[in-house]
mmCIF file of the protein (N, C-alpha, C, O) and its ligand, coordinates in Angstrom:
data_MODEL
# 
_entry.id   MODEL 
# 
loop_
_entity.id 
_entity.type 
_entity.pdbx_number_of_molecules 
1 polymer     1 
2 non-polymer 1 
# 
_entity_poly.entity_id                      1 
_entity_poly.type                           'polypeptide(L)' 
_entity_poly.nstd_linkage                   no 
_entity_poly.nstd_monomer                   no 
_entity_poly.pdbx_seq_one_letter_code       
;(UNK)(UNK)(UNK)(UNK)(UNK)(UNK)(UNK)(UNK)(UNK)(UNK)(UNK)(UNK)(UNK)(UNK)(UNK)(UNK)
(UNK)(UNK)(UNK)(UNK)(UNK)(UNK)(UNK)(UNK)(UNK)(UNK)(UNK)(UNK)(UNK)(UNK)(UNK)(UNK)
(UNK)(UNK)(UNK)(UNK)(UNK)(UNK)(UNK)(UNK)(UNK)(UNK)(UNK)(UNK)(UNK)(UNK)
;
_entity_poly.pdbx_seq_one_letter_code_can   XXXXXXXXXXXXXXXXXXXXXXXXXXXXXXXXXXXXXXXXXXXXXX 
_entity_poly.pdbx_strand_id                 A 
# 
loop_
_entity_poly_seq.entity_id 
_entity_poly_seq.num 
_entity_poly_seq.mon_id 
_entity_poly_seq.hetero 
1 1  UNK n 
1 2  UNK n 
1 3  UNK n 
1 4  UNK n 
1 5  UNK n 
1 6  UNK n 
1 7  UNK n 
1 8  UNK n 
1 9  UNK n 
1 10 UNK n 
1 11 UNK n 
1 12 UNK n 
1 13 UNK n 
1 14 UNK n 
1 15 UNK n 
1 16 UNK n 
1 17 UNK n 
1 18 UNK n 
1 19 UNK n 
1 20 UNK n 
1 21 UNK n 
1 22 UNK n 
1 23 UNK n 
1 24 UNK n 
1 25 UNK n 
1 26 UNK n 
1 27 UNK n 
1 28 UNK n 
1 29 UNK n 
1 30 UNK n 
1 31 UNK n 
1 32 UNK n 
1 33 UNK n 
1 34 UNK n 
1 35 UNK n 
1 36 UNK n 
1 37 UNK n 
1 38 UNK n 
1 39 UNK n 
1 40 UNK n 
1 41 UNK n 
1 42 UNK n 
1 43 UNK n 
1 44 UNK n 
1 45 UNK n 
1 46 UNK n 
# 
loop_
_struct_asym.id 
_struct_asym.entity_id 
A 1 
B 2 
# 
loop_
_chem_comp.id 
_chem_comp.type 
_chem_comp.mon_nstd_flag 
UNK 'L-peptide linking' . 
ZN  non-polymer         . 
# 
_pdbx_entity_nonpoly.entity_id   2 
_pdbx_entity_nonpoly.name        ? 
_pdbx_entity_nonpoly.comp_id     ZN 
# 
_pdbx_nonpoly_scheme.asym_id         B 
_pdbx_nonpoly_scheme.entity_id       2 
_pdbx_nonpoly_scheme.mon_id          ZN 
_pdbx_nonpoly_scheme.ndb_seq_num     1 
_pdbx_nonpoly_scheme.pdb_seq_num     101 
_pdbx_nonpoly_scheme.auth_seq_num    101 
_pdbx_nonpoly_scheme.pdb_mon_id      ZN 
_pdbx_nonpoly_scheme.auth_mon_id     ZN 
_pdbx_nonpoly_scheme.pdb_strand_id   A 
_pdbx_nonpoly_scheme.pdb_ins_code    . 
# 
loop_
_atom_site.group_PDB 
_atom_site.id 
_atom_site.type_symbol 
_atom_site.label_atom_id 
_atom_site.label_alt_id 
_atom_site.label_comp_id 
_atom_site.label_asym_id 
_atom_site.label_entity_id 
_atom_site.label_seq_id 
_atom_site.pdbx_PDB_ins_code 
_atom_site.Cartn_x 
_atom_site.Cartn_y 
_atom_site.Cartn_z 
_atom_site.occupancy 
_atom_site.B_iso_or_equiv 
_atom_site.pdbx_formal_charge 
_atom_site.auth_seq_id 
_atom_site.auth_comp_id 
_atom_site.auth_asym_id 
_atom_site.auth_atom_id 
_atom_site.pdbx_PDB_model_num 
ATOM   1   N  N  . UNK A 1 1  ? 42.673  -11.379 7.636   1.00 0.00 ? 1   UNK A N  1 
ATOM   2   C  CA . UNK A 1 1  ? 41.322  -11.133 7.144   1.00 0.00 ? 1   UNK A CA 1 
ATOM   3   C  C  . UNK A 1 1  ? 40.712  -9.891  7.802   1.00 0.00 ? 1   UNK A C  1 
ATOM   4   O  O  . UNK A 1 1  ? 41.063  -9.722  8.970   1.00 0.00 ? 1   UNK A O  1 
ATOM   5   N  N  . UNK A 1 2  ? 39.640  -8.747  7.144   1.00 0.00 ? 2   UNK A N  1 
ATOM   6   C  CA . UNK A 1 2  ? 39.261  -7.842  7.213   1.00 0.00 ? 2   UNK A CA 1 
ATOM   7   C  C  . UNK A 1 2  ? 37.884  -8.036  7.475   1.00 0.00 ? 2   UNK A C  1 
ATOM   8   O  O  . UNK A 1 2  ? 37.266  -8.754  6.689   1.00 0.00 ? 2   UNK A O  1 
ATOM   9   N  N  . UNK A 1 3  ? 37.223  -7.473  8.543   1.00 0.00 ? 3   UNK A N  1 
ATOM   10  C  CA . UNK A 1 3  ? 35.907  -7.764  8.298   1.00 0.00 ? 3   UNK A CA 1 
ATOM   11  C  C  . UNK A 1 3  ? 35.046  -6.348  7.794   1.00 0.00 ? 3   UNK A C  1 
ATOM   12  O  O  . UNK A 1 3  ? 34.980  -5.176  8.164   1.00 0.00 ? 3   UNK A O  1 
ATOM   13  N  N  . UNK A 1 4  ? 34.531  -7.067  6.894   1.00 0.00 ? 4   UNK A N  1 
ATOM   14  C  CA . UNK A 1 4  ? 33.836  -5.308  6.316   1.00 0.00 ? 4   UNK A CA 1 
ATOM   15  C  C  . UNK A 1 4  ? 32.532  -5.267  7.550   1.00 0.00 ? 4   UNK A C  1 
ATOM   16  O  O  . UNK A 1 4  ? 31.942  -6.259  7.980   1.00 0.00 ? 4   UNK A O  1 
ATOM   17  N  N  . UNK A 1 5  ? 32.276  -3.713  7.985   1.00 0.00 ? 5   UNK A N  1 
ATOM   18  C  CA . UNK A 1 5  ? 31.608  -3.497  8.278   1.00 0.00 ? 5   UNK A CA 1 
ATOM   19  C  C  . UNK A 1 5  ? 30.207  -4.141  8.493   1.00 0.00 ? 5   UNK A C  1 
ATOM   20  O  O  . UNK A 1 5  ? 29.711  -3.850  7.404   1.00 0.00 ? 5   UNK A O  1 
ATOM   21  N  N  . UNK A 1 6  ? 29.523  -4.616  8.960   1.00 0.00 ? 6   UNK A N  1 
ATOM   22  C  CA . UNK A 1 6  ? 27.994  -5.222  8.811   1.00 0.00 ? 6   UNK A CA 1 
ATOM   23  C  C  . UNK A 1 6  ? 27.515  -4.035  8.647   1.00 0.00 ? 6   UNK A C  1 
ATOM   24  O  O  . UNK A 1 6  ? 27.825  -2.877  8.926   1.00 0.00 ? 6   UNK A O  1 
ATOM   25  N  N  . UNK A 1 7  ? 26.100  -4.991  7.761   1.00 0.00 ? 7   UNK A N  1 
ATOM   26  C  CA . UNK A 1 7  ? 25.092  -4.201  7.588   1.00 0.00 ? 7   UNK A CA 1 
ATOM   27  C  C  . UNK A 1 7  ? 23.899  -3.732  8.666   1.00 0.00 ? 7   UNK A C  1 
ATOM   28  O  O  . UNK A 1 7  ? 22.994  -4.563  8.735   1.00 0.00 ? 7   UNK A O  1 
ATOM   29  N  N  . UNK A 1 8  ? 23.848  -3.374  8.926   1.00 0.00 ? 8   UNK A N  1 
ATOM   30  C  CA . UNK A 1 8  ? 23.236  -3.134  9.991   1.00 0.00 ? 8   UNK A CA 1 
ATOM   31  C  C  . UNK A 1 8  ? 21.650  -2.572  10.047  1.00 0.00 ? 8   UNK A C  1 
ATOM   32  O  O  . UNK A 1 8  ? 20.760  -3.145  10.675  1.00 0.00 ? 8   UNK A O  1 
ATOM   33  N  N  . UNK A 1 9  ? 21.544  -1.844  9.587   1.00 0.00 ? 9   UNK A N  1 
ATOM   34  C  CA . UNK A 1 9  ? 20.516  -1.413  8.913   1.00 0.00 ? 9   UNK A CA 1 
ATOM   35  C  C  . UNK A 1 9  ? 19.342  -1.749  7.965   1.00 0.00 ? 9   UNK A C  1 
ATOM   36  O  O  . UNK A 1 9  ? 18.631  -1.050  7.243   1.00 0.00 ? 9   UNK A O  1 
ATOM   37  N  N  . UNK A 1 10 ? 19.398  -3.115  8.238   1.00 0.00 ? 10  UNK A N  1 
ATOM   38  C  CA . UNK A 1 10 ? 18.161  -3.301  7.656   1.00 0.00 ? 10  UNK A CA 1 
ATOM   39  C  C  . UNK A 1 10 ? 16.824  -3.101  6.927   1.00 0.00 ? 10  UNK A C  1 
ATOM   40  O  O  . UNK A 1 10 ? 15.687  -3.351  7.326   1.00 0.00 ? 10  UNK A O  1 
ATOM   41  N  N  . UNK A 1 11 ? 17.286  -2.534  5.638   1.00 0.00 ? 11  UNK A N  1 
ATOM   42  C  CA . UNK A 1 11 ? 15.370  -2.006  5.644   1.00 0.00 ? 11  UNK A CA 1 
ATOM   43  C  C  . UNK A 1 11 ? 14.858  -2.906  4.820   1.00 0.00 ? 11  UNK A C  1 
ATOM   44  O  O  . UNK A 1 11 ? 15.531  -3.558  4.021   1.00 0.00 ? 11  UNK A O  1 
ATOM   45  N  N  . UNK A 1 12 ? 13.555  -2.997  4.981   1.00 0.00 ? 12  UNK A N  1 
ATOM   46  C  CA . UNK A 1 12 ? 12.393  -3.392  4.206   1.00 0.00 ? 12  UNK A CA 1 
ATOM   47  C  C  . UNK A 1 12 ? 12.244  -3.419  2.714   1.00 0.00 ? 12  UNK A C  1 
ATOM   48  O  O  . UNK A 1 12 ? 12.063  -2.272  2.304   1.00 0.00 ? 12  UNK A O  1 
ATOM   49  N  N  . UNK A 1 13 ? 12.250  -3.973  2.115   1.00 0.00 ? 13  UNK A N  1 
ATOM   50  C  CA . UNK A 1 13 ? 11.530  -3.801  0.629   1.00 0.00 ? 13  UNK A CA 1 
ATOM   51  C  C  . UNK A 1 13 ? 10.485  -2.478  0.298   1.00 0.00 ? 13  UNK A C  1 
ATOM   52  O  O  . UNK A 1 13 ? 9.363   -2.865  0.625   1.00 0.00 ? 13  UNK A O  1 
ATOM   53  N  N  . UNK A 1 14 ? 10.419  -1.293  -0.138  1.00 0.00 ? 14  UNK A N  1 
ATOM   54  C  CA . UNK A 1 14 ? 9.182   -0.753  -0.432  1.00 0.00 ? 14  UNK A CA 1 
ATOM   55  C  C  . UNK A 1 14 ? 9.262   -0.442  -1.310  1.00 0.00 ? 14  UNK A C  1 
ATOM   56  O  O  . UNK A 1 14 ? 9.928   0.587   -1.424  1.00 0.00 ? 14  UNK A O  1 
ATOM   57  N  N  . UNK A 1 15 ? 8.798   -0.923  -2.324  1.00 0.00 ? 15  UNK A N  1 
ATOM   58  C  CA . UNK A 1 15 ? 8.293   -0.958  -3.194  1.00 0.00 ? 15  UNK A CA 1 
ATOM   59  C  C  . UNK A 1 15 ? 7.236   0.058   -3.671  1.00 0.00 ? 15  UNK A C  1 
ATOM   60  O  O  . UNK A 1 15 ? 6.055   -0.047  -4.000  1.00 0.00 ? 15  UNK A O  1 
ATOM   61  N  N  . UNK A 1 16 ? 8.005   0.959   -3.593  1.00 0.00 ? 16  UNK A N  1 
ATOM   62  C  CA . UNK A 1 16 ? 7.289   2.668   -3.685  1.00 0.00 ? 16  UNK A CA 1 
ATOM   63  C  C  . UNK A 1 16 ? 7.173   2.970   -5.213  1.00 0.00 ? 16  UNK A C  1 
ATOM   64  O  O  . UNK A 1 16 ? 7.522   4.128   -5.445  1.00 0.00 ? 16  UNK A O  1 
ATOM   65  N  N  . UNK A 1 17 ? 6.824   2.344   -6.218  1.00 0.00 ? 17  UNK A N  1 
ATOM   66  C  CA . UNK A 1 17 ? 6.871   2.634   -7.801  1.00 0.00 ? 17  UNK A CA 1 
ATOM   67  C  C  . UNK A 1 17 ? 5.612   3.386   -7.970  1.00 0.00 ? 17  UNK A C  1 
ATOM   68  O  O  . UNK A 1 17 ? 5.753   4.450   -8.574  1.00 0.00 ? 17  UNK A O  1 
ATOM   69  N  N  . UNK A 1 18 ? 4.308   3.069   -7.550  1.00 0.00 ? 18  UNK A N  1 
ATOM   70  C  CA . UNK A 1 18 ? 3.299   3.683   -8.401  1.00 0.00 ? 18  UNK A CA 1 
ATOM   71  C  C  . UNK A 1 18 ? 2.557   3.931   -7.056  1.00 0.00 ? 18  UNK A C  1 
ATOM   72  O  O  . UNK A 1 18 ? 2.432   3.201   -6.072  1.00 0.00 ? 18  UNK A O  1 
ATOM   73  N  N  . UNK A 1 19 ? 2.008   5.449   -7.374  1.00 0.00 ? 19  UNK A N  1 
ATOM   74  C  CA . UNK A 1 19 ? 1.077   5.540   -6.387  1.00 0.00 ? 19  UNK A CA 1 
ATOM   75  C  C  . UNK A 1 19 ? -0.730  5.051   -6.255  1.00 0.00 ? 19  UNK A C  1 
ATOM   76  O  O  . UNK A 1 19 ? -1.827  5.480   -5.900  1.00 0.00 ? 19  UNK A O  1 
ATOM   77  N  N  . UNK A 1 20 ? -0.194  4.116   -6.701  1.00 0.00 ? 20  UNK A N  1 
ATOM   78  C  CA . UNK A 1 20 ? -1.852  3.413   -7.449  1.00 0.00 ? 20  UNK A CA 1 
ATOM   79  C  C  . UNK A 1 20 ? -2.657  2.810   -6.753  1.00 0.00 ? 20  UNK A C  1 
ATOM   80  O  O  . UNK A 1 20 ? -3.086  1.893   -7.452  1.00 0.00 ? 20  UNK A O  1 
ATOM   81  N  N  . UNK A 1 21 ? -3.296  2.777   -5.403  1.00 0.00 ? 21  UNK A N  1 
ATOM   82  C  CA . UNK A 1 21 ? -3.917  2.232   -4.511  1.00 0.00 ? 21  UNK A CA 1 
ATOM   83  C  C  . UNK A 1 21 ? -5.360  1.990   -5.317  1.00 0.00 ? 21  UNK A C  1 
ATOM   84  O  O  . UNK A 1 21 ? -6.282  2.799   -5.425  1.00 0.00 ? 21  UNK A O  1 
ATOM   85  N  N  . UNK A 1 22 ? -5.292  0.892   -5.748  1.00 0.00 ? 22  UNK A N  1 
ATOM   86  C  CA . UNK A 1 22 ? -6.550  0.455   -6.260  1.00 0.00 ? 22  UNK A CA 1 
ATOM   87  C  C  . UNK A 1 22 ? -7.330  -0.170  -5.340  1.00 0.00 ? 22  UNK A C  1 
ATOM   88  O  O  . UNK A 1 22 ? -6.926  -1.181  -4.764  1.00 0.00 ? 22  UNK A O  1 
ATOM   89  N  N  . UNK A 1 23 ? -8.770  0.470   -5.058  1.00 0.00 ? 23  UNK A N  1 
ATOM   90  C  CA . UNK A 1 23 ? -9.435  -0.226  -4.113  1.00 0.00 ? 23  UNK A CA 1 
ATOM   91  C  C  . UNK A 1 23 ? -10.551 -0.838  -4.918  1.00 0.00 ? 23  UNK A C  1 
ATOM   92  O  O  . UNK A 1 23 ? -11.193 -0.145  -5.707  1.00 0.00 ? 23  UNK A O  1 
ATOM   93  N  N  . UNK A 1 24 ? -10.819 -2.208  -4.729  1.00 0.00 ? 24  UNK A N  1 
ATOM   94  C  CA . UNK A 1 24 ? -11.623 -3.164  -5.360  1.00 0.00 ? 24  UNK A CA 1 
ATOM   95  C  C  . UNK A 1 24 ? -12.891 -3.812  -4.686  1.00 0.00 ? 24  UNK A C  1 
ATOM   96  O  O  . UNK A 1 24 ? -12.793 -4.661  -3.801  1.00 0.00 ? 24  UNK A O  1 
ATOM   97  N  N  . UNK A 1 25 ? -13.748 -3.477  -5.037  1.00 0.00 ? 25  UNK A N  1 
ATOM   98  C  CA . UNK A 1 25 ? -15.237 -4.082  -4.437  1.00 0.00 ? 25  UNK A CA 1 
ATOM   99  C  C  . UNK A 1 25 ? -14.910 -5.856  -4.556  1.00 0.00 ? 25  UNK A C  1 
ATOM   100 O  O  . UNK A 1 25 ? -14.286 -6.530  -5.375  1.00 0.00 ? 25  UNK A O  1 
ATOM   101 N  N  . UNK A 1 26 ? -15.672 -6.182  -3.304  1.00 0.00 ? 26  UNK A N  1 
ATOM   102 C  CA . UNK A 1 26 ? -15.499 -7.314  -2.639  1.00 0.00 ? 26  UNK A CA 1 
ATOM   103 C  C  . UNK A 1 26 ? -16.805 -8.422  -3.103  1.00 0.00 ? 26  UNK A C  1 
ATOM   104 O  O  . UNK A 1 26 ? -16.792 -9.640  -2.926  1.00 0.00 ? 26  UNK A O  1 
ATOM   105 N  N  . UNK A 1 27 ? -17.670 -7.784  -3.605  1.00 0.00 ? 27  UNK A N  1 
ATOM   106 C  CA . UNK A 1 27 ? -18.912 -7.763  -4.237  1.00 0.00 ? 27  UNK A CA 1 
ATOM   107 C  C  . UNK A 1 27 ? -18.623 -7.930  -5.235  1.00 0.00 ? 27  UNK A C  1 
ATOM   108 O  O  . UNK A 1 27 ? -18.565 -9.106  -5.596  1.00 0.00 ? 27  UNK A O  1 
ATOM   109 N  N  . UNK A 1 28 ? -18.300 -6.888  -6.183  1.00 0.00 ? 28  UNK A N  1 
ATOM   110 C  CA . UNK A 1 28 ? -18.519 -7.198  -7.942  1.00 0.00 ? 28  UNK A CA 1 
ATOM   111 C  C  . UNK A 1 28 ? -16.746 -6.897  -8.154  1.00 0.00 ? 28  UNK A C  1 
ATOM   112 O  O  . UNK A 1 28 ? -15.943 -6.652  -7.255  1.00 0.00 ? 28  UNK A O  1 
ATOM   113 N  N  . UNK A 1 29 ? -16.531 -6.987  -9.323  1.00 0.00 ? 29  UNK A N  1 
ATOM   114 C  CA . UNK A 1 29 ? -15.657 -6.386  -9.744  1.00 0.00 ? 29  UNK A CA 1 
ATOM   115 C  C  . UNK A 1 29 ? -15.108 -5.200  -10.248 1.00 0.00 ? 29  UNK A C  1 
ATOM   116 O  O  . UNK A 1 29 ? -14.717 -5.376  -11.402 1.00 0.00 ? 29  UNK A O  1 
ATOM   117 N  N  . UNK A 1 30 ? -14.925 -4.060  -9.837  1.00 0.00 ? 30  UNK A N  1 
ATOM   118 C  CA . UNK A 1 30 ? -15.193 -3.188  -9.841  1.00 0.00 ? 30  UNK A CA 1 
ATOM   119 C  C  . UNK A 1 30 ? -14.009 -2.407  -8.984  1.00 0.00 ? 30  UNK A C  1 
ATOM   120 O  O  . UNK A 1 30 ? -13.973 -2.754  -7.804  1.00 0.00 ? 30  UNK A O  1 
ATOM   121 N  N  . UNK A 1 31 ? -13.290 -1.674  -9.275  1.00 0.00 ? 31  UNK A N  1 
ATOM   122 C  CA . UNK A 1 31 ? -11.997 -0.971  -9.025  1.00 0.00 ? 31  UNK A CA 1 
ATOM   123 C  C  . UNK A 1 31 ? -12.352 0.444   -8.910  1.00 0.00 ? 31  UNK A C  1 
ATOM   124 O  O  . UNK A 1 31 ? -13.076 1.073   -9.681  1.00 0.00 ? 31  UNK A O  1 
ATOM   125 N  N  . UNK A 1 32 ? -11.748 0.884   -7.836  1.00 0.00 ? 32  UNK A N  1 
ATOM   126 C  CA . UNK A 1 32 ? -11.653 2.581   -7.373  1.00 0.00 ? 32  UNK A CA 1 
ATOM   127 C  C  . UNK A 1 32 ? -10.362 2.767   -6.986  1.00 0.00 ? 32  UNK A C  1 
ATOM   128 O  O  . UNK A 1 32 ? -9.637  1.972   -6.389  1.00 0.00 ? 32  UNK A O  1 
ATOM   129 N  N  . UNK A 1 33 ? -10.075 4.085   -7.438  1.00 0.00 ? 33  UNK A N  1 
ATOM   130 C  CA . UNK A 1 33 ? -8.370  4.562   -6.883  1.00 0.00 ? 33  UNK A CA 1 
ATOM   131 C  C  . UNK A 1 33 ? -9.003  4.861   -5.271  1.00 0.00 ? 33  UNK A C  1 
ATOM   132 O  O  . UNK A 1 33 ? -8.311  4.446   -4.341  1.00 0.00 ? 33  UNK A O  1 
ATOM   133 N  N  . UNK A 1 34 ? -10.196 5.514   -4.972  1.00 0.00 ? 34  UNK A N  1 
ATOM   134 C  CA . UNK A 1 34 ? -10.293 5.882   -3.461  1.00 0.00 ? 34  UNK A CA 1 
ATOM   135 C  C  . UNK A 1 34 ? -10.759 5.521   -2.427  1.00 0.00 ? 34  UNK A C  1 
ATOM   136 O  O  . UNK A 1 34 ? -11.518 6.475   -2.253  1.00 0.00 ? 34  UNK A O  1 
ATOM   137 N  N  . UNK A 1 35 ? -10.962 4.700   -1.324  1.00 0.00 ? 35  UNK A N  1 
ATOM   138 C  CA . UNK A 1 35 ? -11.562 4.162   -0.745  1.00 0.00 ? 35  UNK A CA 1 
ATOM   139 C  C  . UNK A 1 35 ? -12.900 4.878   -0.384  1.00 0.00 ? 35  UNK A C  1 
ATOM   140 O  O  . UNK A 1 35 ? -13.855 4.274   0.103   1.00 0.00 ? 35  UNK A O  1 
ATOM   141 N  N  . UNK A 1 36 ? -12.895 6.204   -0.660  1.00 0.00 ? 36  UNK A N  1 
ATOM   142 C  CA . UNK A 1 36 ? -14.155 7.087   -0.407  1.00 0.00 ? 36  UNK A CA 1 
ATOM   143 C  C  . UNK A 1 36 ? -14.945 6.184   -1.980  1.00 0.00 ? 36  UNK A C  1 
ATOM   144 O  O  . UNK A 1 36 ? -15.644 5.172   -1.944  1.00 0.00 ? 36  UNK A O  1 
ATOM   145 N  N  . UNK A 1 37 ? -14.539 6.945   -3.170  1.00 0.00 ? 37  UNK A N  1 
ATOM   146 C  CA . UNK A 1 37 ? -15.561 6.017   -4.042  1.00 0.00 ? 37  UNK A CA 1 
ATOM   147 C  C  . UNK A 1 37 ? -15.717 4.747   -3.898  1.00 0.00 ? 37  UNK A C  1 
ATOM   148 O  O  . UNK A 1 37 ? -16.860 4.400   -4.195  1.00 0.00 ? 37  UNK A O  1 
ATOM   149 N  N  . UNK A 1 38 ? -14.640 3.412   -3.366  1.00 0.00 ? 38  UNK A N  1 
ATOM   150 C  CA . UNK A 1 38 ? -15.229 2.434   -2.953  1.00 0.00 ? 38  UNK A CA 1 
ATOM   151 C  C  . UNK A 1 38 ? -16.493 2.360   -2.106  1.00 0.00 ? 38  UNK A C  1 
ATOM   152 O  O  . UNK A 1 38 ? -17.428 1.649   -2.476  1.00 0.00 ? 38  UNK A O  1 
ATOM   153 N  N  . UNK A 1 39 ? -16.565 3.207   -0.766  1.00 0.00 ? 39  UNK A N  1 
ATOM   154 C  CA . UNK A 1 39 ? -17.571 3.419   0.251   1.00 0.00 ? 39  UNK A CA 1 
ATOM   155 C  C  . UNK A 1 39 ? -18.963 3.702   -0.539  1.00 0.00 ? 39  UNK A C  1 
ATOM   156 O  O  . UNK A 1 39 ? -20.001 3.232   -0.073  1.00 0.00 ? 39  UNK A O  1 
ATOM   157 N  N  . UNK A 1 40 ? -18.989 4.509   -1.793  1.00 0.00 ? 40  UNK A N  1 
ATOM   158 C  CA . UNK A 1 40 ? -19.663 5.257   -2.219  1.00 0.00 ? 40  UNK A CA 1 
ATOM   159 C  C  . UNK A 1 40 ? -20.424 4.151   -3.048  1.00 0.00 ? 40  UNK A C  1 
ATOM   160 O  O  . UNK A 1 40 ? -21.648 4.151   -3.179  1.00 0.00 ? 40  UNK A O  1 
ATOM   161 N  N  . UNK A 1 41 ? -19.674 3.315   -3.534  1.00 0.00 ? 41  UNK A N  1 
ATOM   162 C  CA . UNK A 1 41 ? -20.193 2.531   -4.735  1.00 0.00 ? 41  UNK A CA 1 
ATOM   163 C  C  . UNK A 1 41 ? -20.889 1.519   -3.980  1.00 0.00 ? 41  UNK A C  1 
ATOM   164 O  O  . UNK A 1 41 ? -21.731 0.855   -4.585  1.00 0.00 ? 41  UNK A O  1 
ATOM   165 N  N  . UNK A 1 42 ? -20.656 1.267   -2.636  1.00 0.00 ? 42  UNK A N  1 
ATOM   166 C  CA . UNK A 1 42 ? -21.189 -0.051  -1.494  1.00 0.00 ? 42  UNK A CA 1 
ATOM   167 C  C  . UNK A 1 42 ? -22.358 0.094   -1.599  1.00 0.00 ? 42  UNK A C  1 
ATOM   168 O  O  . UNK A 1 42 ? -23.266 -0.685  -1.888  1.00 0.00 ? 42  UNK A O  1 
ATOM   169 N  N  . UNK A 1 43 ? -22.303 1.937   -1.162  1.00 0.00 ? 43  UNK A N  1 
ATOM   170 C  CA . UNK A 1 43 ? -23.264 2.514   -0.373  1.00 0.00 ? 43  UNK A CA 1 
ATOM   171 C  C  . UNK A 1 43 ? -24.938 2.630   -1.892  1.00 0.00 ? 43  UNK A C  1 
ATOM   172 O  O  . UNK A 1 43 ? -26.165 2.728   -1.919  1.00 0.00 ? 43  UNK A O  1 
ATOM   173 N  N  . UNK A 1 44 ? -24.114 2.556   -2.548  1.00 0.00 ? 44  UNK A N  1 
ATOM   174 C  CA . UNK A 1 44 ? -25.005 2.916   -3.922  1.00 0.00 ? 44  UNK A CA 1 
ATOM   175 C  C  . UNK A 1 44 ? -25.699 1.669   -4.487  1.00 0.00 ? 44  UNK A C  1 
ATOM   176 O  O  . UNK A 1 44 ? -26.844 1.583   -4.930  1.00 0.00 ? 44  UNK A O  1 
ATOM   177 N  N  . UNK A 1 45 ? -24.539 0.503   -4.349  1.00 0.00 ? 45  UNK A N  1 
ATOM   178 C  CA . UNK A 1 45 ? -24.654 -0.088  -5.584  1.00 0.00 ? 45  UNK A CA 1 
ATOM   179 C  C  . UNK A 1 45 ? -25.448 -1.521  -5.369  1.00 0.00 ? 45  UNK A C  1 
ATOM   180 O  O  . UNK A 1 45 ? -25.925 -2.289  -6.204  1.00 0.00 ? 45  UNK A O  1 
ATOM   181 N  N  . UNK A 1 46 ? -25.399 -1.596  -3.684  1.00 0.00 ? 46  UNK A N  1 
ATOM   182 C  CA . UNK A 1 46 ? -24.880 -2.836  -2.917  1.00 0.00 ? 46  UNK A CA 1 
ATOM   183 C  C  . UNK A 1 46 ? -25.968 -2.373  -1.710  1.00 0.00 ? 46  UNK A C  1 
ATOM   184 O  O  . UNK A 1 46 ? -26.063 -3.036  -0.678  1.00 0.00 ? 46  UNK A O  1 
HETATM 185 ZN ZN . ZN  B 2 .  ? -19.363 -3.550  -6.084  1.00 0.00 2 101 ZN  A ZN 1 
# 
């Protein structure tokens, strides 16, 4: 019997598909790609 190599290397899952960081008010419902317009909409709306 042969042992194949281990893996060794381990990585993580990332799940790198979309660069879509949706930031969502905690308050209303209400979605921003930026955490600056999230801040903005707090600061405005709230
Ligand atoms: Zn809101």
């Amino acid at each position: 019997m042969s042992n194949h190599n281990v893996d060794s290397g381990e990585r993580s899952d990332e799940s790198t598909t979309d660069v879509q960081a949706t930031f969502s008010c905690d308050k209303c419902e209400q979605k921003f790609n930026s955490r600056q317009e999230l801040k903005e909409h707090t600061d405005t709306s709230h």
